[in-house]
C-alpha positions in Angstrom: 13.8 11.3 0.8 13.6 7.4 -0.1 15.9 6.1 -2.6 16.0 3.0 -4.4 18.4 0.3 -2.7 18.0 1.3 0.8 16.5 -0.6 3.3 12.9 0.3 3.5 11.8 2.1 6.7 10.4 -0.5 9.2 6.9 0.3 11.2 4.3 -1.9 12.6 1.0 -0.5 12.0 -2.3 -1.5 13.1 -4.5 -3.0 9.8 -7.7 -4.6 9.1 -7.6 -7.8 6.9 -5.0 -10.8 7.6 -1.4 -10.3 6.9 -1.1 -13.4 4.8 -0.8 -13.0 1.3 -4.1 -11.7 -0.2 -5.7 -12.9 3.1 -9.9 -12.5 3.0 -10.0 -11.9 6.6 -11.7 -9.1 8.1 -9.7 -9.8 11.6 -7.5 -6.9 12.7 -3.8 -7.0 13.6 -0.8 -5.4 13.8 1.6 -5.6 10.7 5.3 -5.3 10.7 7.2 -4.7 7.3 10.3 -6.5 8.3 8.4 -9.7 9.7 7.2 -10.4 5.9 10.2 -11.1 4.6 11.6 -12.5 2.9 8.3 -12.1 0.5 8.3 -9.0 -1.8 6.1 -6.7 -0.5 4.1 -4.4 -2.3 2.9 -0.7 -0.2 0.0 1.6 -2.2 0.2 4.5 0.1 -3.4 6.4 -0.5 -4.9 10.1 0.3 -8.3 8.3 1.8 -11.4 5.6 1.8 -14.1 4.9 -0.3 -13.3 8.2 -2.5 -12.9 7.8 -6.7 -9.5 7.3 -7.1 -8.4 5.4 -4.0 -11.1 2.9 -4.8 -10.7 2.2 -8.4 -6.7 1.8 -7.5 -7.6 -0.6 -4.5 -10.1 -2.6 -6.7 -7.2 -2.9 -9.4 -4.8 -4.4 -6.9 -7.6 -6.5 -5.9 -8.3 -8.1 -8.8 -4.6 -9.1 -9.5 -4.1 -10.4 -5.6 -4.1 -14.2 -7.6 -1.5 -12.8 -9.5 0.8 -11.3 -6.4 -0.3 -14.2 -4.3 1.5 -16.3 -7.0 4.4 -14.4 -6.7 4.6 -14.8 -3.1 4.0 -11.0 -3.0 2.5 -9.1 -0.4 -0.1 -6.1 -1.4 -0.3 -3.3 1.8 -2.9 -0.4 1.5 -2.0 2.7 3.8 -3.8 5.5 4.7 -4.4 8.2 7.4 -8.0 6.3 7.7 -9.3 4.7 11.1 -9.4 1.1 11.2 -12.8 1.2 11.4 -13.1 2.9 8.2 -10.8 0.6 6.8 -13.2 -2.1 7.7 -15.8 -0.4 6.7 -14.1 0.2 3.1 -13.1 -3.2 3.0 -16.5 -4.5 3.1 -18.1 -2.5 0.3 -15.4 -3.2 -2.4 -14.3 -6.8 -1.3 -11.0 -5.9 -1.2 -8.5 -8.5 -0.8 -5.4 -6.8 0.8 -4.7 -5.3 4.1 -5.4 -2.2 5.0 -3.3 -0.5 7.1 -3.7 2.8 9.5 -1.3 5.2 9.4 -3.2 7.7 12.1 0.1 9.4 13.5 1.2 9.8 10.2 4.9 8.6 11.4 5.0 6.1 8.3 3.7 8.4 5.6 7.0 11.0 6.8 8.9 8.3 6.7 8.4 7.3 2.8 7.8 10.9 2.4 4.3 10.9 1.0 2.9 13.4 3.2 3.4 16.7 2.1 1.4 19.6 0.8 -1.7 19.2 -1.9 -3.1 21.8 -3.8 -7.2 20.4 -5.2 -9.4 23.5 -6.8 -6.8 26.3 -6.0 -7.0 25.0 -2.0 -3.3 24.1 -0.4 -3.5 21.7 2.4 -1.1 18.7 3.5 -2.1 15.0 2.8 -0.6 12.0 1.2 0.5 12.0 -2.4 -0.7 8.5 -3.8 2.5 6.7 -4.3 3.7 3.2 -4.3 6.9 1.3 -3.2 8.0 -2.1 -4.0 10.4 -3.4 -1.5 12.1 -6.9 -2.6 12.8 -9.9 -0.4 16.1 -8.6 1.4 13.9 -5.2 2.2 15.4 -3.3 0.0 13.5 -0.4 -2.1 13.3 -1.7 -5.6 11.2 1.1 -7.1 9.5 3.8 -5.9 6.0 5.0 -8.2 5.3 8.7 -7.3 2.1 10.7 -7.8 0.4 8.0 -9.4 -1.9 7.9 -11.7 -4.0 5.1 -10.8 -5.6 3.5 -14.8 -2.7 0.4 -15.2 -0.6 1.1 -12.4 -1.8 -2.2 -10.8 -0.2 -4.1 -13.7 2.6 -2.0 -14.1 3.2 -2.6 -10.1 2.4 -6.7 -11.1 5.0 -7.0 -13.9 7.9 -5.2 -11.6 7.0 -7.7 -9.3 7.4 -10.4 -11.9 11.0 -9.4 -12.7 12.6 -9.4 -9.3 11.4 -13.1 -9.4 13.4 -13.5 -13.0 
């Protein structure tokens, strides 16, 4: 399980959107958490695309990406999705962040939000939305689990703001 102050697992994983900092490109490219730094980065782990909740959280993050690009802050999506459903999600919302594919699940283990779900009295295993902010050294600096998506974008932004303070 991830704690707070370790080093936050490294992966390269293949994304839609450019890596730079609230980049509006639709280009696809392998990402790789510890080439970022030494910028804050920012991980929304999500269960899937273009469904209610994972849109109106990547829409939130959206419309702060002046905000995080100000801070020097990088803002990663990651899901189980395809990158062409990435793009494809991408493209209807306007999103401004990277998306990232996650399709042998390696990464989700890794931060530990893959795990069993229970949805109208059904158990099956998928990706508990949660977030991680990892600060310039690569270090875990807080850890959001099972969010709930109405002002966690902002809550996400001012934690952001105070490991710049």
């Amino acid at each position: 399980m991830l704690k707070t102050a370790q080093i936050a697992p490294d992966f390269t994983l293949p994304s839609v959107g450019g890596p730079s900092v609230g980049g509006p490109s639709d280009d696809t490219a392998d990402i790789t958490l510890s080439e970022l730094r030494p910028a804050p980065v920012v991980l929304f782990f999500y269960p899937r695309d273009d469904t209610p909740g994972c849109t109106l959280e990547a829409r939130a993050f959206t419309d702060l990406t002046p905000e995080f690009k100000s801070l020097g802050a990088y803002v990663l999506g990651i899901s189980k999705d395809s990158i062409a459903k990435h793009g494809k999600f991408r493209s209807k919302y306007d999103l401004a962040m990277p998306l990232l594919s996650d399709a042998d699940n390696h990464t989700c283990e890794d931060y530990g939000v893959w795990g069993e779900k229970k949805m109208y009295g059904k158990v099956f295993m998928g990706i508990t939305r949660t977030t991680v902010l990892i600060d310039a050294t690569g270090k875990i600096t807080r850890i959001w689990p099972k969010v709930k998506v109405e002002g966690h974008a902002e809550e996400v932004l001012e934690a952001v703001r105070h490991l710049q303070a």
